[in-house]
GUDOLUM-662320 format. One record per residue (C-alpha): x, y, z. Coordinates in steps of 0.2 Angstrom, whole numbers, plus 5000, padded with zeros to 4 digits. Layout:
N
c1 | c2 | c3
X | Y | Z
...
//
This chain:
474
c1 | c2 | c3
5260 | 5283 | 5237
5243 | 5277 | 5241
5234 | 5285 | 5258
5226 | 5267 | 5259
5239 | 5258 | 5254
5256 | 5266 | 5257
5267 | 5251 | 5250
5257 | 5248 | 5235
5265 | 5253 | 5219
5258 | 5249 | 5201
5271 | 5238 | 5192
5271 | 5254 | 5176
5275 | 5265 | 5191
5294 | 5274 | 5191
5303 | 5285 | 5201
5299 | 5300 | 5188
5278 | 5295 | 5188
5281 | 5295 | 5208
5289 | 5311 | 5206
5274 | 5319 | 5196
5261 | 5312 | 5208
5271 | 5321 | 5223
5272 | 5339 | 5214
5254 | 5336 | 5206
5248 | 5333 | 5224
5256 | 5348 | 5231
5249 | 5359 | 5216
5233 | 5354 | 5218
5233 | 5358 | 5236
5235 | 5376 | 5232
5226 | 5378 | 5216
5212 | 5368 | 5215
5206 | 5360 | 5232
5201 | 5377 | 5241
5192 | 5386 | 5227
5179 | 5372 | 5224
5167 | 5381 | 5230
5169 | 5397 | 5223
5170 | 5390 | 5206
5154 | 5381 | 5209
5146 | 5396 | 5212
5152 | 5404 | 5197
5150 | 5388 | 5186
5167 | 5387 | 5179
5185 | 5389 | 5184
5195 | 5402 | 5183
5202 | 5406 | 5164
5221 | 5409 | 5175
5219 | 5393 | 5181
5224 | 5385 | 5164
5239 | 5396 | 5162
5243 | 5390 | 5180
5240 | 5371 | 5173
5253 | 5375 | 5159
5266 | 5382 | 5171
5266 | 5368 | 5181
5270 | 5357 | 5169
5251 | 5348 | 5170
5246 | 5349 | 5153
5252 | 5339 | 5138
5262 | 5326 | 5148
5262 | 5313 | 5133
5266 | 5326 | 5120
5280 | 5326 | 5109
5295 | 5336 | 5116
5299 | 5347 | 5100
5281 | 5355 | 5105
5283 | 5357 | 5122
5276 | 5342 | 5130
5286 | 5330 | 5141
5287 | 5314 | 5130
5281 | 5304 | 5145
5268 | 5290 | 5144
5251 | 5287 | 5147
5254 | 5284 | 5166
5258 | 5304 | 5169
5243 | 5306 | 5164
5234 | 5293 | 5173
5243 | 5300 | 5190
5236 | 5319 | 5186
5217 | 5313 | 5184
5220 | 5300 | 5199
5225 | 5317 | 5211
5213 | 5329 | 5203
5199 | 5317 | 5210
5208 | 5315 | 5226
5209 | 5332 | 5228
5191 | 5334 | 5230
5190 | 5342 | 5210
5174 | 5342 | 5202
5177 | 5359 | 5192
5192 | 5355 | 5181
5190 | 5351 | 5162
5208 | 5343 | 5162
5204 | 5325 | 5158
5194 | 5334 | 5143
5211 | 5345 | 5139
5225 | 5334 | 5141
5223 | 5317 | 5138
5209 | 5316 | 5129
5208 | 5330 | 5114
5226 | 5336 | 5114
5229 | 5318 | 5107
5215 | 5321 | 5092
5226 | 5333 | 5086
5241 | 5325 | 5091
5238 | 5310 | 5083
5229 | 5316 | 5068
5236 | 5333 | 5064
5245 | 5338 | 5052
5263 | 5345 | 5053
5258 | 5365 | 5052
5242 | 5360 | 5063
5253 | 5356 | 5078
5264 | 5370 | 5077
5252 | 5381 | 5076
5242 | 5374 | 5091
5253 | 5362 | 5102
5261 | 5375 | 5111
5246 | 5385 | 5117
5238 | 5368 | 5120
5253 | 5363 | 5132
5253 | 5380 | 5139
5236 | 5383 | 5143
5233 | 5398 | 5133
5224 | 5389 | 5121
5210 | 5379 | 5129
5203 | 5361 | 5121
5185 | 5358 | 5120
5177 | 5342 | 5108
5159 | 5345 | 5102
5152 | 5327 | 5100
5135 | 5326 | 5110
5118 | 5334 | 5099
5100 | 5336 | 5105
5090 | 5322 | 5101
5105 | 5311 | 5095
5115 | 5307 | 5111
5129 | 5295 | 5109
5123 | 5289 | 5090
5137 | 5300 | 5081
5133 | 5291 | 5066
5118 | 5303 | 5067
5124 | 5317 | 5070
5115 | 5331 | 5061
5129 | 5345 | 5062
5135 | 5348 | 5043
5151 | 5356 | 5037
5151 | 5360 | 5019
5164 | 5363 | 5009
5163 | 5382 | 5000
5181 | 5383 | 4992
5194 | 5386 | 5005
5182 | 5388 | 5020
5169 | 5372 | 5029
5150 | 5381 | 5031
5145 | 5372 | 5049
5129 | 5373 | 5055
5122 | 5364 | 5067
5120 | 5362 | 5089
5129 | 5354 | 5099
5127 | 5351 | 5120
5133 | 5345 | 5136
5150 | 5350 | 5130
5164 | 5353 | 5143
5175 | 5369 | 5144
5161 | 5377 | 5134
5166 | 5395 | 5141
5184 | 5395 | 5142
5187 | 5385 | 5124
5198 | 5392 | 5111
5200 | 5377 | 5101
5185 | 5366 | 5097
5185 | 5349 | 5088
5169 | 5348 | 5078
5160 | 5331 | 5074
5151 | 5334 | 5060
5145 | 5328 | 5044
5155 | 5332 | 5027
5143 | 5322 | 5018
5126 | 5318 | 5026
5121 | 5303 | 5012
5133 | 5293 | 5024
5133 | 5286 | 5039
5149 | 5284 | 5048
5159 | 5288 | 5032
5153 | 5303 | 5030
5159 | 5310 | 5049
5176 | 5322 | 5050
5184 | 5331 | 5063
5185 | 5350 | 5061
5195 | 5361 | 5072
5187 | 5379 | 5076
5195 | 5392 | 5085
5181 | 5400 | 5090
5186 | 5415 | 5100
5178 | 5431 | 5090
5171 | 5418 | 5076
5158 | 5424 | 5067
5141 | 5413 | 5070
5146 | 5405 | 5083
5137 | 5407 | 5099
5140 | 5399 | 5117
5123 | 5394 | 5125
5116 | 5394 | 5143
5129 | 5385 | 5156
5118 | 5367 | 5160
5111 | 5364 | 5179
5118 | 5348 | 5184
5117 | 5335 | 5200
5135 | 5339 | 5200
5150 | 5346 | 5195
5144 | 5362 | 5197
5160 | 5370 | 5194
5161 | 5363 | 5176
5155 | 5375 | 5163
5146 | 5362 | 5154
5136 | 5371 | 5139
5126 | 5371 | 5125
5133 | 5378 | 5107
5128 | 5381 | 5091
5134 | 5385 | 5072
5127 | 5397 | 5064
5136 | 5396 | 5046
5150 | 5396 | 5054
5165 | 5397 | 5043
5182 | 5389 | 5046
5197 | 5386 | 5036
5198 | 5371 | 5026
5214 | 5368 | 5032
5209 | 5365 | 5049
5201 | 5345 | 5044
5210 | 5335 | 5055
5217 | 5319 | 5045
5222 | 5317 | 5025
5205 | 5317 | 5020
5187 | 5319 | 5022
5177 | 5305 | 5031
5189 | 5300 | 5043
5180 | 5308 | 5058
5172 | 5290 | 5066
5186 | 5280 | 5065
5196 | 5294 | 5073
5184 | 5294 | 5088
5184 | 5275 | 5090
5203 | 5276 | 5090
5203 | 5285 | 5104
5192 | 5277 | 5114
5204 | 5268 | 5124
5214 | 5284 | 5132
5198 | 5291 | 5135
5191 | 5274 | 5148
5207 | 5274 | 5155
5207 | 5291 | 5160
5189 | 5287 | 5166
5193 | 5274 | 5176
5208 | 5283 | 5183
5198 | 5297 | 5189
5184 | 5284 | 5197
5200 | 5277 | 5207
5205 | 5294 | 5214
5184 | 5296 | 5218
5185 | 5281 | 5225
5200 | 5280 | 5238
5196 | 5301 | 5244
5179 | 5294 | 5246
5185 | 5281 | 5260
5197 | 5294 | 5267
5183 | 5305 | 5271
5174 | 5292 | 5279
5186 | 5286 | 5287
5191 | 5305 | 5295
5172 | 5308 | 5299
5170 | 5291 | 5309
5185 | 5295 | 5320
5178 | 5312 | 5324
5160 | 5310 | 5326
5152 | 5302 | 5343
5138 | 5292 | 5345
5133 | 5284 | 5362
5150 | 5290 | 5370
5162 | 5284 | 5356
5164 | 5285 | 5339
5157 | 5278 | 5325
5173 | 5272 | 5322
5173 | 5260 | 5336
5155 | 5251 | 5332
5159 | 5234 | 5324
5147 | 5237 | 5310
5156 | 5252 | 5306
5172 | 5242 | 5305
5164 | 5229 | 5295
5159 | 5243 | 5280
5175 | 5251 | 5281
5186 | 5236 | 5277
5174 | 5231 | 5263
5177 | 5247 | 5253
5193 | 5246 | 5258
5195 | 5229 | 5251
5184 | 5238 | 5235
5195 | 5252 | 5232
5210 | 5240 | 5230
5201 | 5230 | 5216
5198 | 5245 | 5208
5216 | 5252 | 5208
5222 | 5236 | 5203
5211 | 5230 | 5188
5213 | 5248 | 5180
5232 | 5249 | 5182
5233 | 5231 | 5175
5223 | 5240 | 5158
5235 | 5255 | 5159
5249 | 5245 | 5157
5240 | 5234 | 5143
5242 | 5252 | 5134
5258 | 5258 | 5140
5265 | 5242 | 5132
5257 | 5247 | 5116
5240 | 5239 | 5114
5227 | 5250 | 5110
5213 | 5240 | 5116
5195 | 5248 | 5117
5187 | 5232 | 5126
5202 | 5229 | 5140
5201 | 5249 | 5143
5180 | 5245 | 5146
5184 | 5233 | 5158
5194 | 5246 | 5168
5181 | 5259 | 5167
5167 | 5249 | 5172
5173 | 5243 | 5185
5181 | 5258 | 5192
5164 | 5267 | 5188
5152 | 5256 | 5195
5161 | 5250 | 5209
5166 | 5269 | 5214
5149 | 5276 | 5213
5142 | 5262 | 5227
5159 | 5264 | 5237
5154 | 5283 | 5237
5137 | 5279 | 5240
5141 | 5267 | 5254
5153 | 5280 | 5264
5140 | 5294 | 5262
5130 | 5284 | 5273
5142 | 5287 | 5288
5138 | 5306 | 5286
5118 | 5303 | 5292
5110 | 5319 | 5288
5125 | 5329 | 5284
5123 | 5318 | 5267
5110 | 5329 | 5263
5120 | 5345 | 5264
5131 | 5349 | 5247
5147 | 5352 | 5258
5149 | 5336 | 5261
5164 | 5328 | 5252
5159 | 5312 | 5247
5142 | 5318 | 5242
5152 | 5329 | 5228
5160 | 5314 | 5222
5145 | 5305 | 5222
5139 | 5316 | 5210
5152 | 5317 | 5198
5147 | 5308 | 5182
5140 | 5289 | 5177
5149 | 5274 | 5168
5142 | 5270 | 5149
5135 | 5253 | 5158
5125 | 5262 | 5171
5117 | 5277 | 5175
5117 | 5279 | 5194
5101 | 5288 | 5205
5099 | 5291 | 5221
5080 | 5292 | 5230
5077 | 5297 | 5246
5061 | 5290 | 5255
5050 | 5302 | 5266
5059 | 5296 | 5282
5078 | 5302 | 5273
5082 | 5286 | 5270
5093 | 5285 | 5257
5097 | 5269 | 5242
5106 | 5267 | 5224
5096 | 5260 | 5211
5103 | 5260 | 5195
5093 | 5262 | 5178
5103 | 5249 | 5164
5096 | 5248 | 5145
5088 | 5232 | 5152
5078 | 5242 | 5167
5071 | 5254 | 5154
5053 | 5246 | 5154
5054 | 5242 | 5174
5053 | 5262 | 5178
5035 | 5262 | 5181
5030 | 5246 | 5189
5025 | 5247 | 5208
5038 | 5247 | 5223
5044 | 5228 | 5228
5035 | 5223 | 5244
5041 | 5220 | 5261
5036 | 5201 | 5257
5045 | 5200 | 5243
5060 | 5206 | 5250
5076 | 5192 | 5244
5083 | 5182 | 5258
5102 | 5187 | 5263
5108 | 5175 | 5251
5098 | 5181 | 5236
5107 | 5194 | 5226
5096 | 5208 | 5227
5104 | 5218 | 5211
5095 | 5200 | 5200
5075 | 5209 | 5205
5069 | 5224 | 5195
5072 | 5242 | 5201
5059 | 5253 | 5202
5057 | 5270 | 5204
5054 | 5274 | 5220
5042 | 5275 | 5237
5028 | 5287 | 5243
5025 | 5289 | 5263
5011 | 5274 | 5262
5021 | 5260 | 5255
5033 | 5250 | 5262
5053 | 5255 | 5263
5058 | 5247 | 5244
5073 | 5232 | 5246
5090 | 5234 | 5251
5101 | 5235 | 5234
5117 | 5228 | 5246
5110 | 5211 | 5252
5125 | 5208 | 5264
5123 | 5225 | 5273
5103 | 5220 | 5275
5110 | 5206 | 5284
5121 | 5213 | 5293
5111 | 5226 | 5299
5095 | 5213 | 5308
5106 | 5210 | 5322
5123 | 5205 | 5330
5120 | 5187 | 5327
5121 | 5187 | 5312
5134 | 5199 | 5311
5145 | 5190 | 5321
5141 | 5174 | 5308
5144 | 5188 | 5294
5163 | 5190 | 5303
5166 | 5170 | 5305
5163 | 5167 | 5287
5175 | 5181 | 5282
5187 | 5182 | 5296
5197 | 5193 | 5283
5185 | 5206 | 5287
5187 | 5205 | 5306
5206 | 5205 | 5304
5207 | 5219 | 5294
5194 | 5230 | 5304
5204 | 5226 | 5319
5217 | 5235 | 5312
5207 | 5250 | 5307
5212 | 5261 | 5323
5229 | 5263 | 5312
5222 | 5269 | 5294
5226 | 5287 | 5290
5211 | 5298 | 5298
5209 | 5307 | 5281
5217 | 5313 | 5264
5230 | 5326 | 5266
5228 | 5331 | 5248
5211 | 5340 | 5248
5219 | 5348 | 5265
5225 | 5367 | 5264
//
């Protein structure tokens, strides 16, 4: 039920997924899409929000039945974080909740551990948080310097942890910490907490962000914090990091789903706005450049929808396979962030204003390949650049040259990026060398079109695409 593509349909999609996407849409349109903003402001969403999450049937959709969850596969889940970003969300911790930490315990737990905690989770009156990330250690969690030692029938955890999602509104935390800090990866182990009204444990300052203003993203910390010794997810102690790398593969895909969603609202918009707005007594809509870019990121979006449901149904059909889910996730992560960046463009000085749609998606989160920025130069002029293990050292060299500029047919992502312009020196290169070439004049945009004539053809027929997403309407 693609927007963009009306008769596409993944080959893992049924009737009951299509079902799902249809009610899912609907809910979203009520619940999520028209108190963005609000929940921006107040930097989380409502706690009622979850409950309402749970009695729609939206959380725990690949749970066991006999705990309340739908039995379903990964695809509902897919469907719900696909229409979440469609719906213009940026607030929601559900990817964290549903798919991604309900299935550490799920998957690891023991009996007692899940009838105990499974039905709150699939409710929504108990919330799911993980606390990987520390100061100083990033995404090394074979360094991680939180402990849990065992005093009898209680764990003593001390530690920090940070950028942690659902911070506030956590009941049930998965800890990564160290049972025994004189090993590396042996000696990680998944603890659960439930934290409400527990003794040394503090919730820190919500974190300022580019985006996602709405997500109560927070610092916390373990002050010997004491938990049941009972609540150690897995038969024994140690387990924690090949627990995490298990998992790996639910998590990209769920990525990569979101960065499809972001991807396809993101052309909508652009779409919409390019109808409506006028320039030189017609709109944007109607200038061939403008077709041009629309029918490249529409030709963009269905890559991306097609490579990760090709991985979703690699997992569906039972193949837990971290490196085919990273496939999905960088390319539906790197290729939405520049198709978001690209339809921001259309938007001319309104990008600048927070209100705009596409700019919220734009600032939603990177891939683990790249970390995207965006500069603006003193005239408003605005350009990608993306900083990548290997550009670590390029930060501080001085701004590529007008001279040095690559022709249109040099790849223009092969040179160094650097960190940016003042008002004296020159504009810094194009990142996207076909839309430098496109835009030194119609002649060679009117050679651009005769080598693709799939792009004329399609932008011909770009007076009939949907003017904009009906999901994120109210």
């Amino acid at each position: 039920m693609s927007e963009l593509f009306p008769d596409y349909r993944a080959s893992w999609e049924t009737d009951a997924h299509r079902e799902l996407r249809r009610h899912a849409v609907e809910f979203l349109r009520k619940e999520a899409t028209p108190n963005q903003e609000r929940w921006a402001k107040q930097h989380q969403v409502d706690r009622e929000y979850w409950n309402k999450l749970g009695d729609a049937g939206l959380l725990g959709l690949d749970l066991p039945e006999e705990h309340g969850g739908t039995n379903g596969d990964f695809g509902y889940s897919a469907i719900v974080a696909e229409e979440l970003a469609m719906a213009h969300d940026t607030a929601s911790g559900w990817v964290v909740h549903s798919p991604i930490v309900a299935h550490y315990i799920n998957t690891y737990g023991n009996e007692q551990q899940k009838k105990c905690w499974m039905p709150g989770i699939i409710s929504g009156e108990l919330v799911l948080a993980i606390a990987m990330t520390e100061p100083g250690t990033g995404s090394d969690l074979q360094a991680v310097r939180t402990t849990a030692v065992r005093n009898g029938d209680e764990y003593v955890i001390n530690g920090s942890k940070t950028f942690i999602s659902n911070g506030t509104h956590c009941d049930l935390l998965v800890i990564v910490a160290k049972t025994d800090s004189s090993q590396g990866a042996a000696g990680v182990s998944l603890i659960v907490a439930e934290v409400n009204n527990l003794p040394g444990f503090e919730r820190g300052r919500v974190l300022e962000k580019v985006g996602q203003h709405g997500q109560d993203t927070r610092e916390l910390f373990f002050s010997d914090m004491r938990v049941p010794a009972r609540n150690l997810l897995g038969a024994q102690e140690g387990l924690g990091f090949y627990q995490l790398m298990q998992q790996l593969a639910r998590e990209r895909l769920a990525i990569a789903s979101t960065c499809a969603g972001m991807a396809e609202a993101a052309v909508l918009e652009a779409i919409r706005y390019t109808k409506e707005r006028e320039a030189f007594g017609r709109p944007l809509i109607n200038f061939q450049h403008t077709k041009f870019e629309l029918a490249e990121l529409k030709a963009e979006v269905l890559s991306i929808k097609t490579t990760v449901d090709y991985c979703i149904q690699h997992y569906i059909n039972g193949h837990n396979d971290p490196a085919t889910a990273s496939i999905a996730k960088l390319i539906a992560a790197d290729k939405g962030v520049a198709i978001v960046d690209r339809c921001v463009q259309f938007f001319g000085g309104l990008r600048l204003h927070d209100g705009v749609p596409d700019r919220a998606c734009l600032c939603g989160g990177p891939s683990e390949q790249n970390l995207w920025w965006h500069k603006r130069n003193h005239e408003g002029n605005h350009q990608p650049f993306a900083v990548t293990r290997r550009h670590v050292g390029t930060l501080s060299r001085k701004p590529t040259t007008r001279a040095s500029r690559p022709s249109a047919s040099t790849d223009a992502t092969s040179e160094p990026i650097t960190s940016g312009s003042s008002p004296s020196q020159p504009k810094p290169q194009v990142k996207r060398a076909t839309s430098w070439w496109v835009s030194t004049g119609p002649a060679k945009a009117k050679t651009w079109s005769g080598n693709w004539p799939w792009v004329a053809a399609m932008a011909a027929s770009m007076a009939s695409w949907p003017c904009a997403s009906t999901r994120g309407s109210t």
